[in-house]
Structure formats: structure tokens, C-alpha cells
Backbone as ProteinMPNN parsed JSONL, in Angstrom:
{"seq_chain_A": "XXXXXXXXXXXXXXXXXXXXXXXXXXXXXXXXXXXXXXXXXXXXXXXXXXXXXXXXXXXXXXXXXXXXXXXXXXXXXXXXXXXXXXXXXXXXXXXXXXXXXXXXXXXXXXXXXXXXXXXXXXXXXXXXXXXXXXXXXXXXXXXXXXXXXXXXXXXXXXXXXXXXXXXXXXXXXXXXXXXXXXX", "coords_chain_A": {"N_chain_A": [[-4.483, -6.763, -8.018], [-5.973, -3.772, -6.923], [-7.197, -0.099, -7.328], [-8.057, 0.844, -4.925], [-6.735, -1.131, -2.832], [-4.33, -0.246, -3.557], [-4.534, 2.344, -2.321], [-5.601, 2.118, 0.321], [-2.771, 0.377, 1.348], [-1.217, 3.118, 0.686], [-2.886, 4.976, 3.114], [-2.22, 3.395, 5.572], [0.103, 2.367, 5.639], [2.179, 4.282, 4.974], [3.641, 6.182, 7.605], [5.147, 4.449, 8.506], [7.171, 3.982, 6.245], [7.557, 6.573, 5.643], [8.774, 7.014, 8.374], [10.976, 5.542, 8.259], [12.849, 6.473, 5.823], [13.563, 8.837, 6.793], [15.118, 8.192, 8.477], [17.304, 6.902, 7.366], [17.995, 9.129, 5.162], [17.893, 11.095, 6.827], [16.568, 13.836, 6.461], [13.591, 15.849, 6.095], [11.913, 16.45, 3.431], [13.551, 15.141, 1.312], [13.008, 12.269, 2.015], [10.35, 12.475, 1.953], [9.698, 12.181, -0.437], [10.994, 10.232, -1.151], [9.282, 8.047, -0.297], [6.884, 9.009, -1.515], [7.482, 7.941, -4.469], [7.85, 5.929, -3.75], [5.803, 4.34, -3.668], [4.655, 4.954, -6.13], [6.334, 3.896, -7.41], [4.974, 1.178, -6.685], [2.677, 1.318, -7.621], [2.84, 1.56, -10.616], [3.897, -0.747, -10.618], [2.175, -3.053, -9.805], [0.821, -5.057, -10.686], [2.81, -7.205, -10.504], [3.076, -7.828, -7.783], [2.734, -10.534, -6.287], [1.524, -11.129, -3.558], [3.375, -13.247, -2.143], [4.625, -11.917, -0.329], [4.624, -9.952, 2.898], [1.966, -6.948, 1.822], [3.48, -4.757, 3.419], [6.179, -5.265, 3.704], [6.851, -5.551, 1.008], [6.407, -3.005, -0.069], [8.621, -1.711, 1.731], [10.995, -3.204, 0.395], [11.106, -1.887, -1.919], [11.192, 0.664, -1.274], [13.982, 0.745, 0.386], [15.419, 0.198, -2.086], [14.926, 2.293, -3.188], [16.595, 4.59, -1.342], [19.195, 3.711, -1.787], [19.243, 3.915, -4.96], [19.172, 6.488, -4.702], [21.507, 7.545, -2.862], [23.217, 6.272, -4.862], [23.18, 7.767, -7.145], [23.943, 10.41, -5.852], [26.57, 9.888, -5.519], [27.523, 9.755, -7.977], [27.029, 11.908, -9.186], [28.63, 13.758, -8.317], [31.068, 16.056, -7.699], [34.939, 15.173, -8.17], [36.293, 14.576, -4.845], [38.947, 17.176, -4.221], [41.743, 15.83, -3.157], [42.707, 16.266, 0.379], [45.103, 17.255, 1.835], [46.66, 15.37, 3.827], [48.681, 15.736, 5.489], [48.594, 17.226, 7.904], [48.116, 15.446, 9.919], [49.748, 13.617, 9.941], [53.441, 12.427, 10.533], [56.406, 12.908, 8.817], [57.384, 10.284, 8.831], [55.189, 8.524, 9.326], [53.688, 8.325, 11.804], [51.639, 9.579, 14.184], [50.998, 13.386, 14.416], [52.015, 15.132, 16.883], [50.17, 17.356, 17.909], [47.869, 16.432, 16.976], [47.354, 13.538, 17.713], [44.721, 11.271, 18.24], [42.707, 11.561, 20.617], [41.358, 10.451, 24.197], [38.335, 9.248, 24.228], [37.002, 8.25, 26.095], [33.999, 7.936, 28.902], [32.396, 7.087, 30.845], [32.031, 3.809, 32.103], [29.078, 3.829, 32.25], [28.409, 6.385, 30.674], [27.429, 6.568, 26.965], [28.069, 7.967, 24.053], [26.848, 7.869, 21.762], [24.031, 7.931, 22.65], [23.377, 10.208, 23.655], [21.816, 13.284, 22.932], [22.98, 15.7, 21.951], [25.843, 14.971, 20.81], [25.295, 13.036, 18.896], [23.476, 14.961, 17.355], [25.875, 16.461, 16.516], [27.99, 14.418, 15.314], [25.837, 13.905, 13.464], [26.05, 16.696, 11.739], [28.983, 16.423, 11.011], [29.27, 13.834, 9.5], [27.681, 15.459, 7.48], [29.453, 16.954, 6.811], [30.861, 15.937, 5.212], [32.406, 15.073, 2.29], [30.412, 14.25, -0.666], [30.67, 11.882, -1.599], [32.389, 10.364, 0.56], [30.588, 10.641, 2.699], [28.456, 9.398, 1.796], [29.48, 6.837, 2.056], [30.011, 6.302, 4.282], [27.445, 6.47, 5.487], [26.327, 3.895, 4.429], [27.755, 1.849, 5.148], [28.269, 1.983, 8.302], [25.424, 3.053, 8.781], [23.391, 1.972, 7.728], [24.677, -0.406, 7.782], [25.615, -2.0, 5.684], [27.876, -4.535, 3.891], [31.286, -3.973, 2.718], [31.546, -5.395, 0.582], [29.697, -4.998, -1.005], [28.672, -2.135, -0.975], [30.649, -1.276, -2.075], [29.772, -2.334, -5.305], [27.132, -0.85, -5.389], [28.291, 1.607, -5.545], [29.571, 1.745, -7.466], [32.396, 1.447, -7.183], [35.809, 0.475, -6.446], [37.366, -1.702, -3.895], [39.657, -1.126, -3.056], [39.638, 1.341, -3.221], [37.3, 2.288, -2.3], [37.648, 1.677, 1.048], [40.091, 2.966, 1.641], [38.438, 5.521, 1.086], [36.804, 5.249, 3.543], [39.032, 5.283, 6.015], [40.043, 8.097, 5.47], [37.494, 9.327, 5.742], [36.872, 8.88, 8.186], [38.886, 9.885, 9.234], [38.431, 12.32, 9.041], [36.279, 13.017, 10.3], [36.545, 12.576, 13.279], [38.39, 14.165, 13.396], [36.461, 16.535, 13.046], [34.589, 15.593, 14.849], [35.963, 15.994, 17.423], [36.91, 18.896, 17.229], [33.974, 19.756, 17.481], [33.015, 19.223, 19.669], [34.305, 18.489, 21.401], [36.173, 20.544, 22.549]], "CA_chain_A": [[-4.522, -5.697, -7.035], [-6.85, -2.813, -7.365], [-6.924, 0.827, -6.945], [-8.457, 0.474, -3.483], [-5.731, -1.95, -2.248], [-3.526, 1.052, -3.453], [-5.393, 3.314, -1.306], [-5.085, 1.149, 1.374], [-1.498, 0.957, 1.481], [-1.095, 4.47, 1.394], [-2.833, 5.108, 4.173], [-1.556, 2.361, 6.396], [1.993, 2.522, 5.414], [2.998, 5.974, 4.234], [3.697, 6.851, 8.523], [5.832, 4.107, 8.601], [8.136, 3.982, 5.587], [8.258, 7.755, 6.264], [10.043, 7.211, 9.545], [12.389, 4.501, 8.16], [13.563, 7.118, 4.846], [13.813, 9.789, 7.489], [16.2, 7.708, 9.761], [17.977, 6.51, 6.455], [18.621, 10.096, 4.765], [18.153, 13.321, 7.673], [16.232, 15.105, 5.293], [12.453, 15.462, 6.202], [11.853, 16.476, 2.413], [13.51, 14.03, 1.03], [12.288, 11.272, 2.733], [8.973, 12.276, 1.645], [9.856, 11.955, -1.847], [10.992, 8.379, -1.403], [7.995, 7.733, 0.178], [6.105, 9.286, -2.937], [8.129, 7.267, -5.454], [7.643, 4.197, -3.428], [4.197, 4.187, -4.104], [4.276, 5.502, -7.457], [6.756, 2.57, -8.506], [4.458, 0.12, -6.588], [1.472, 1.676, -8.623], [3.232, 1.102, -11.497], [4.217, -2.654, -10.415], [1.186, -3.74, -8.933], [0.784, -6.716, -11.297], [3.973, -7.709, -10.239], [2.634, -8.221, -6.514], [1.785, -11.675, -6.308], [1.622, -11.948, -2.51], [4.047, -14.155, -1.678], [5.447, -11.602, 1.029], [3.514, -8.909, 3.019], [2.849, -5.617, 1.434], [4.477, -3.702, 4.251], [7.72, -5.91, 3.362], [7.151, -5.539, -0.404], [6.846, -1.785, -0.038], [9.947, -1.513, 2.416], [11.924, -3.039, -0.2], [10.914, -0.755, -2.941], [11.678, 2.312, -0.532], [15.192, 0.374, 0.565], [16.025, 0.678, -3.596], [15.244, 3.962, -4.093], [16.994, 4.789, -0.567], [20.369, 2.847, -2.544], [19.309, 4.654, -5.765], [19.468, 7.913, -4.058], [22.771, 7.331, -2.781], [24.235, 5.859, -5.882], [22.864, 9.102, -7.935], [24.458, 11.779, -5.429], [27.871, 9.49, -5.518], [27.954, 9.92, -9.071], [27.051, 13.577, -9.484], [29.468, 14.745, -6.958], [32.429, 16.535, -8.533], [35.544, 14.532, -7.368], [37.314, 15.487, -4.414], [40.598, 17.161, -4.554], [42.687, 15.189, -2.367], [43.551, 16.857, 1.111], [46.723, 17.006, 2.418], [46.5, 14.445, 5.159], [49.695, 15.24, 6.149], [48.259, 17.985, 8.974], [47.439, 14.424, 11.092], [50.796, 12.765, 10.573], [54.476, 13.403, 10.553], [56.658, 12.219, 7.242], [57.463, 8.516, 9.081], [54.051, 7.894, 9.31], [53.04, 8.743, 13.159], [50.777, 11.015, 14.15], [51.708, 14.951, 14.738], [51.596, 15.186, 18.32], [49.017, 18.024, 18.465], [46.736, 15.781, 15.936], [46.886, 12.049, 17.874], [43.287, 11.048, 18.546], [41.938, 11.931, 22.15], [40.775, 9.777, 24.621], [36.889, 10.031, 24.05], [35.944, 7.428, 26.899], [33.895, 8.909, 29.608], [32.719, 6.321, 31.733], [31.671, 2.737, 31.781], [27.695, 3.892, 32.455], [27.505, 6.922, 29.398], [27.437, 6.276, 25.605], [27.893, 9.254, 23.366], [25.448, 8.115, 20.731], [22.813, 7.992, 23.742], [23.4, 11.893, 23.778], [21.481, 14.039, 22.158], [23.726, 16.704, 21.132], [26.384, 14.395, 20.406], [24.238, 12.671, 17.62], [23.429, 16.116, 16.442], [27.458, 16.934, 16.014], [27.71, 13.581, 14.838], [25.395, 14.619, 12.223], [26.697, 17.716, 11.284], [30.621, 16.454, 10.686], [29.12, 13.392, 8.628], [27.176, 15.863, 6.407], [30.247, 17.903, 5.915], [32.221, 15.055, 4.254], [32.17, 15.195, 0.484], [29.175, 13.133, -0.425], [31.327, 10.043, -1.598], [32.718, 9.465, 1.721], [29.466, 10.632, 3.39], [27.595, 8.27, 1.902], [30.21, 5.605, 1.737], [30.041, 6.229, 5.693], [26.175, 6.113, 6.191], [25.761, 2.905, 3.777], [28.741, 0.904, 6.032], [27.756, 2.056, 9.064], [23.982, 3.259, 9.265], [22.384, 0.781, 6.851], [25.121, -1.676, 7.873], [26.054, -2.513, 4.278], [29.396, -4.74, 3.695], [32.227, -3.507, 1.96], [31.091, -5.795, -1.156], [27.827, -4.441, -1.276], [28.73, -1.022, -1.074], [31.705, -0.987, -4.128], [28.733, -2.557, -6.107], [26.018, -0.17, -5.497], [28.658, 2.71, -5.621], [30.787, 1.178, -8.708], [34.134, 1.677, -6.98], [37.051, -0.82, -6.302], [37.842, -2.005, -2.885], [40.613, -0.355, -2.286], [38.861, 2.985, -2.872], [36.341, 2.585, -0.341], [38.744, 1.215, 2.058], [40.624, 4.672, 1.188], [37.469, 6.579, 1.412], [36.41, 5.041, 5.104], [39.697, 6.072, 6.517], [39.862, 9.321, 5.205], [36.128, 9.911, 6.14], [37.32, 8.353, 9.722], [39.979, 10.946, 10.375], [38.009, 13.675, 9.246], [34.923, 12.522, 11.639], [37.638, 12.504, 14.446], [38.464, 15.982, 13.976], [35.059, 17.332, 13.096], [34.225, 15.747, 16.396], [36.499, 16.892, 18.356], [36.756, 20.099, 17.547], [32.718, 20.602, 17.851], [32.444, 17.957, 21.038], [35.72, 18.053, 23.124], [36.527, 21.778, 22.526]], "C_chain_A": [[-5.305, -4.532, -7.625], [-6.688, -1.202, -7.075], [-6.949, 0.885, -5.327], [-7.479, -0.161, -2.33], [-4.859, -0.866, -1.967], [-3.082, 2.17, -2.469], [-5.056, 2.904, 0.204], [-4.342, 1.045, 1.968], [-1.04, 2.023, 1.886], [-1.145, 4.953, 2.884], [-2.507, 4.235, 5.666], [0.031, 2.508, 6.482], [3.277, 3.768, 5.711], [3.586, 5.971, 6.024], [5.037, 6.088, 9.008], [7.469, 3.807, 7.703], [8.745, 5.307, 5.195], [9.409, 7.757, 7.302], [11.253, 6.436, 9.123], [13.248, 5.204, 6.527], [13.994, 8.049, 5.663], [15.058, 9.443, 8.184], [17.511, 7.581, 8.63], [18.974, 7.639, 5.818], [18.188, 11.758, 5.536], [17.474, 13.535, 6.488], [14.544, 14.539, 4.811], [11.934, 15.512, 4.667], [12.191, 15.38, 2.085], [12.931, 12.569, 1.407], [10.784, 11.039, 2.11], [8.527, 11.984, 0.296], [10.0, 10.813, -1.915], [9.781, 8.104, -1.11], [7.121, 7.578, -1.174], [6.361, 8.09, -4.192], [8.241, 6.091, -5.295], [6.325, 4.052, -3.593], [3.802, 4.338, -5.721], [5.046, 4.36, -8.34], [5.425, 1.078, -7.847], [3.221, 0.351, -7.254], [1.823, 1.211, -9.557], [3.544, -0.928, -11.851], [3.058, -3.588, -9.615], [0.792, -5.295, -9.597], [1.358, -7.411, -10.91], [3.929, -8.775, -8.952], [1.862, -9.255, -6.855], [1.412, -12.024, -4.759], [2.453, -12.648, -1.44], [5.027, -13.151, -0.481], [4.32, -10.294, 1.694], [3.27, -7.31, 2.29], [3.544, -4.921, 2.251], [5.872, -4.696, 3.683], [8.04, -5.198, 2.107], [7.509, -3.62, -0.749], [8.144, -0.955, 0.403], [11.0, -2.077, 1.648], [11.995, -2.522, -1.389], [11.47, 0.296, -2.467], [13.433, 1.455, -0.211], [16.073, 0.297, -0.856], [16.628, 2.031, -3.639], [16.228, 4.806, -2.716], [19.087, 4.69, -1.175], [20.8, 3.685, -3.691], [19.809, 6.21, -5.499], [20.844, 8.491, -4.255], [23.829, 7.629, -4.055], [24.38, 7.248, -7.177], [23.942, 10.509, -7.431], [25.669, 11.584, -5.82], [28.106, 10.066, -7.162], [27.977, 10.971, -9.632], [28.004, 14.247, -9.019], [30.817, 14.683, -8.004], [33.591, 15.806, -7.589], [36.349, 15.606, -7.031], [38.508, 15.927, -4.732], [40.833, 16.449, -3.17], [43.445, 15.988, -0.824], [44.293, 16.554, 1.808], [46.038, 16.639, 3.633], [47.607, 14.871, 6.019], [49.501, 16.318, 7.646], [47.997, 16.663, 10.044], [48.309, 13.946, 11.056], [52.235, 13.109, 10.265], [55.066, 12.442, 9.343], [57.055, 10.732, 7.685], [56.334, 8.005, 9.057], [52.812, 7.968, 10.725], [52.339, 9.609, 12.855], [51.338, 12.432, 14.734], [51.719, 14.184, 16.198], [50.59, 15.993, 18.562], [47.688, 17.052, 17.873], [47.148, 14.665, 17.034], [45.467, 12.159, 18.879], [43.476, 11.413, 20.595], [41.173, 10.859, 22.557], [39.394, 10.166, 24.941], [36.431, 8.721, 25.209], [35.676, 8.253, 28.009], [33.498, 8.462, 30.842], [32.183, 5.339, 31.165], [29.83, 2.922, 31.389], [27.466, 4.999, 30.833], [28.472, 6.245, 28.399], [27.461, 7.228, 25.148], [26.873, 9.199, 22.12], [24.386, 8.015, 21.573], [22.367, 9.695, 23.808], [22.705, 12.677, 22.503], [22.321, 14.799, 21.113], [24.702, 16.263, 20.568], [25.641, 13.727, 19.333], [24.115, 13.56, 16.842], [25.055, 16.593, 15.982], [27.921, 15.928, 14.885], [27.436, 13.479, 13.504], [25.809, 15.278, 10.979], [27.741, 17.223, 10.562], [30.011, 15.413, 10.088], [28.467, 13.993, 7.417], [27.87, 16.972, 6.056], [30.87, 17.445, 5.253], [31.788, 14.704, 2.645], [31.347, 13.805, 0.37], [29.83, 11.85, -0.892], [31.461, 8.905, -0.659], [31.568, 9.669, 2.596], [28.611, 9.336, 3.096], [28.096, 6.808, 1.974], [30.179, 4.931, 3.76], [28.299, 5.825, 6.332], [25.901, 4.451, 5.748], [26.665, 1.725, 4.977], [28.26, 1.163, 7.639], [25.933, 2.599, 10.013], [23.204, 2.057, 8.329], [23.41, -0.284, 7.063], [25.234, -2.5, 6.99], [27.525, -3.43, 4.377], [29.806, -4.312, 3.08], [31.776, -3.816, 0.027], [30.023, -4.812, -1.675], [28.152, -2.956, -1.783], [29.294, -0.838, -2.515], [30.329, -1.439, -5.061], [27.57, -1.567, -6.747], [27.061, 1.636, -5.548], [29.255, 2.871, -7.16], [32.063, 1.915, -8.205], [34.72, 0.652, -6.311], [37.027, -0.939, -4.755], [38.853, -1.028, -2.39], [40.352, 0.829, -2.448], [38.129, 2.916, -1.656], [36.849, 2.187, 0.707], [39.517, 2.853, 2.032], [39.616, 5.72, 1.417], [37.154, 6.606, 2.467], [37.38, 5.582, 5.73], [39.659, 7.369, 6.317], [38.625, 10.303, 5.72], [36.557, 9.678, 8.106], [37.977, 9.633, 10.466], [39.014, 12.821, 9.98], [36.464, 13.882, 10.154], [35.502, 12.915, 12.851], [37.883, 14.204, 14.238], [38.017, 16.333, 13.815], [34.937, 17.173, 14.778], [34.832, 16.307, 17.687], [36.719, 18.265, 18.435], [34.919, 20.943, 17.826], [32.243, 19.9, 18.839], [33.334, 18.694, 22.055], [35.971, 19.455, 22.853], [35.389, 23.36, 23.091]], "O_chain_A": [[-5.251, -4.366, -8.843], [-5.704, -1.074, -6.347], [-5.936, 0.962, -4.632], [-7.458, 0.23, -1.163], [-4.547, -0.456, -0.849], [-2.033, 2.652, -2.041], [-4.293, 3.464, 0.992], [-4.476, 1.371, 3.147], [-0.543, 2.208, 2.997], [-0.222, 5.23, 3.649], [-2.673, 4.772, 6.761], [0.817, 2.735, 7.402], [4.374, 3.998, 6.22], [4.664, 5.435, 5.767], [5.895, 6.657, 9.682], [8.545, 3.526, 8.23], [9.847, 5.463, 4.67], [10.532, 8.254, 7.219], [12.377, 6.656, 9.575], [14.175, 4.535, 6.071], [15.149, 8.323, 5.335], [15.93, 10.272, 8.446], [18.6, 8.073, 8.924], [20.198, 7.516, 5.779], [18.165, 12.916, 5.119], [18.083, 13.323, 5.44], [14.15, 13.689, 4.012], [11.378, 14.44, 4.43], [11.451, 14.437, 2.364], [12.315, 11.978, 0.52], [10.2, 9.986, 1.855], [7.403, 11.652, -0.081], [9.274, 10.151, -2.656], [9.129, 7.862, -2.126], [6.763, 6.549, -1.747], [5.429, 7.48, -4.716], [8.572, 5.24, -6.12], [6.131, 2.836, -3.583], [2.817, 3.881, -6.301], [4.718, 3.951, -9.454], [5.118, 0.151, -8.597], [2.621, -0.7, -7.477], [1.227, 0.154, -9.764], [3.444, -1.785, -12.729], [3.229, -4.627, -8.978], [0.551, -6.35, -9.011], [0.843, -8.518, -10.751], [4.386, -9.915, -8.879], [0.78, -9.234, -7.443], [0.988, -13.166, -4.58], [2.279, -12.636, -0.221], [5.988, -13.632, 0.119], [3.392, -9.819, 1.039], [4.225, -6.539, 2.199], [4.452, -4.314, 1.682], [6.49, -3.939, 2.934], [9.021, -4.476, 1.932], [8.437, -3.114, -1.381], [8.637, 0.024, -0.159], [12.106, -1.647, 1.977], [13.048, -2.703, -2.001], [12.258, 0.928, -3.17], [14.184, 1.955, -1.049], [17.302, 0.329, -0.79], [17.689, 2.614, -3.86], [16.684, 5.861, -3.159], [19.959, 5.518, -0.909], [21.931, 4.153, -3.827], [20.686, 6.848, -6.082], [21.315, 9.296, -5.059], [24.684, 8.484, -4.285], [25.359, 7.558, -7.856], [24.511, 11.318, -8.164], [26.246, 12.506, -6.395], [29.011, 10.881, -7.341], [28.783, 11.196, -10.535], [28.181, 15.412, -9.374], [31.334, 13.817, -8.71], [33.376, 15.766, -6.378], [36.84, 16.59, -7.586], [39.222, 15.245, -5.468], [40.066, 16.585, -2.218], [44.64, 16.275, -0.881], [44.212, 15.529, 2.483], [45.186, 17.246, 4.281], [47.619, 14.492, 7.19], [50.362, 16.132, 8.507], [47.612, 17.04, 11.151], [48.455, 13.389, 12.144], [52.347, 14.182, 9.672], [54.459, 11.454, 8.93], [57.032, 9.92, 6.76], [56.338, 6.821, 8.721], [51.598, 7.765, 10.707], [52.227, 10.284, 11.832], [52.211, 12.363, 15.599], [51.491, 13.007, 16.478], [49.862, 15.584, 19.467], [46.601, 17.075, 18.452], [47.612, 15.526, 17.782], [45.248, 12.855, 19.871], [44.406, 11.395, 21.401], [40.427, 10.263, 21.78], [39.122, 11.108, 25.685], [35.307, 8.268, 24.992], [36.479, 9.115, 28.366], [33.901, 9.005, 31.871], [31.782, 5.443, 30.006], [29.319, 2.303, 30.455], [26.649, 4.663, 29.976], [29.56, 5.689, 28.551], [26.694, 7.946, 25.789], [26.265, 10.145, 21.619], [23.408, 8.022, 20.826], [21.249, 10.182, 23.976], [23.076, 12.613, 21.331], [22.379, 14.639, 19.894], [24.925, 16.923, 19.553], [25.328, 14.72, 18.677], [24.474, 13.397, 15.676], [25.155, 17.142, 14.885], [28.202, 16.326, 13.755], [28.194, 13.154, 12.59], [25.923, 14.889, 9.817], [27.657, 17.469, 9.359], [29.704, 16.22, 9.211], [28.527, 13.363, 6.361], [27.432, 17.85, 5.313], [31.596, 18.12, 4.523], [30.827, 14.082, 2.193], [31.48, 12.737, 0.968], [29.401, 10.779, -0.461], [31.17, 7.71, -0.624], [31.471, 8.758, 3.418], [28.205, 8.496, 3.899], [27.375, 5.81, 1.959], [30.268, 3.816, 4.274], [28.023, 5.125, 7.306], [25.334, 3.73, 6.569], [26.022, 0.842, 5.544], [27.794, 0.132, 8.122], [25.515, 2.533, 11.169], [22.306, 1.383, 8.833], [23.079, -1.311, 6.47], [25.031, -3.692, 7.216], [28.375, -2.864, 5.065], [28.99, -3.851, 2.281], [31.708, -3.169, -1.018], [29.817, -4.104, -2.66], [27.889, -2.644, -2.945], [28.799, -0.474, -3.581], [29.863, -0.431, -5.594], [27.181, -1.44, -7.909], [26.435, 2.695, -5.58], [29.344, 3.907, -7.819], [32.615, 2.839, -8.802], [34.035, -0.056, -5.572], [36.492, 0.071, -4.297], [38.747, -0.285, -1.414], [40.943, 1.574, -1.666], [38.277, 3.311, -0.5], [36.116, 2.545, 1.629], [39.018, 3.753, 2.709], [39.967, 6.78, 1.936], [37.039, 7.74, 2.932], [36.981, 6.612, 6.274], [39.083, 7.935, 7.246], [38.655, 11.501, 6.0], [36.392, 10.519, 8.989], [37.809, 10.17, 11.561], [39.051, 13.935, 10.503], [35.864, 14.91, 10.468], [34.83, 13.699, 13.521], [37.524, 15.151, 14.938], [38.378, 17.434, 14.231], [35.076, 18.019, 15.662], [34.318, 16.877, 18.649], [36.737, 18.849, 19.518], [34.652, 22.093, 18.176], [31.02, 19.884, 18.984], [33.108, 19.266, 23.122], [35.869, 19.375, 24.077], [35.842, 24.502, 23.023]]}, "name": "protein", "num_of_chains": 1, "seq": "XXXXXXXXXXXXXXXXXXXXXXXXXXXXXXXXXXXXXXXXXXXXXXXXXXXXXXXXXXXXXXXXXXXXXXXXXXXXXXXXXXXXXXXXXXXXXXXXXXXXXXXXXXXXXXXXXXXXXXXXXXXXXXXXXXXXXXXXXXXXXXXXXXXXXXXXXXXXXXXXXXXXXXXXXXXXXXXXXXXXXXX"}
């Protein structure tokens, strides 16, 4: 592979593995950095490229690393949470308060609330207020559609943590949203 090829890439690519870091991590900056660093490791690995898949593939799973890497970097920097008292959502048997039990969020058969703009943007918001563990433990399971295995792996934590972290991230999604949706 040659400089030129390089070149090539770049400009062919870059517009697209932009939009798919953008969708991945909100954060037009960042994004553009993966981008950067996906090029700069496939510069580095260009020997490596024998072909055998297209470069748009080979590049998209260089950027789907460092997308992982990202992740696995913030998880590990992040000062651990303190522990908050859950017990504001349930009563000492185990029910829920009565002012706290979830709300019926259906609205009709025809809308969707992720179809909604502003809903998406709230959405947003209350996943990027959750301590980056369970934030990202929440985008990797449900926006990149990671399994459970996968995730403990690329996070290094046990099962029954991230099982522990999804709920926890769950109920505090639920009352982010409702108090900046339904209120």
C-alpha cells in the first residue's frame, strides 16, 4: 500500500467513519479524533492490509476499536461512584414508594418516543448525566448493541456488576426522564 492509497482513503472515507463515531460518542470533537487516529493507526499498519476485506470495512474496524478503547479508558479513569441511596424509589419490603412507581409512558399505538426529536435530546441529556461507568455500560448494551459478555470483557468487570450497573442506570434514566419529559 502506498502513500497515495493513504490519501485516497482519507478522502473517500473520513465523511463516513465521521458520521458513524459521531452517532457512537455525541461529541462532534471527539469523533473527529477517532477519525484522526483511525487513520494514523492504519498509516501505521498499512503493511498489515493484505486485502482480504474492503478498506472501508478494514478502516470501520479500526475506528470500532478505538470507539471500545475510548470507552474502556473513561471507565477506568472515572473515580468510583459513591453508592446512592436507592431507597428514595422503594419502600424497606422491597416495593416501590408510591410517589416513585414508574409512569405509564405509552402514548399511542401510531407515536414512538425515540421518533421524537426532543425526546432523543432528553434522552441524551439523562444518559450523559449517569456516572460514566453506567453511561457507558448503557450506550455499549444498548447503542452499539454489545452482550453482557462482551461488555464485562472490554470493561473488566464481573457480571454481576454490570447487571447492577444496568439497573441502577435504568432507574435513574426513568427518573431523569420523567422529570425532564412527563413534567
Amino acid at each position: 500500500m502506498t502513500t497515495n492509497q493513504l490519501t485516497t482513503w482519507v478522502e473517500t472515507y473520513t465523511t463516513d467513519l465521521y458520521k458513524w463515531a459521531l452517532h457512537k460518542v455525541s461529541n462532534s470533537e471527539l469523533a473527529k479524533d477517532l477519525v484522526q487516529d483511525t487513520f494514523l493507526s492504519a498509516a501505521e499498519k498499512m503493511s498489515t492490509f493484505k486485502g482480504e476485506s474492503s478498506p472501508k470495512t478494514w478502516l470501520f474496524s479500526i475506528l470500532n476499536h478505538k470507539i471500545i478503547d475510548h470507552y474502556r479508558e473513561k471507565v477506568l479513569q472515572t473515580v468510583p461512584f459513591e453508592d446512592q441511596s436507592f431507597s428514595k424509589f422503594f419502600e424497606h419490603d422491597g416495593g416501590w414508594q408510591e410517589q416513585r412507581k414508574p409512569n405509564d409512558w405509552h402514548i399511542d399505538d401510531e407515536t414512538h418516543l425515540l421518533d421524537d426529536p426532543e425526546f432523543q435530546q432528553i434522552l441524551k441529556k439523562c444518559i450523559d448525566s449517569l456516572p460514566e461507568k453506567w453511561s457507558t455500560s448503557i450506550k455499549l448494551k444498548y447503542l452499539m448493541e454489545k452482550n453482557g459478555e462482551e461488555i464485562c470483557q472490554e470493561l473488566g468487570i464481573t457480571p454481576s456488576n454490570f447487571w447492577q450497573i444496568v439497573h441502577r442506570a435504568k432507574l435513574q434514566l426513568r427518573d431523569c426522564v420523567e422529570k425532564n419529559w412527563y413534567n
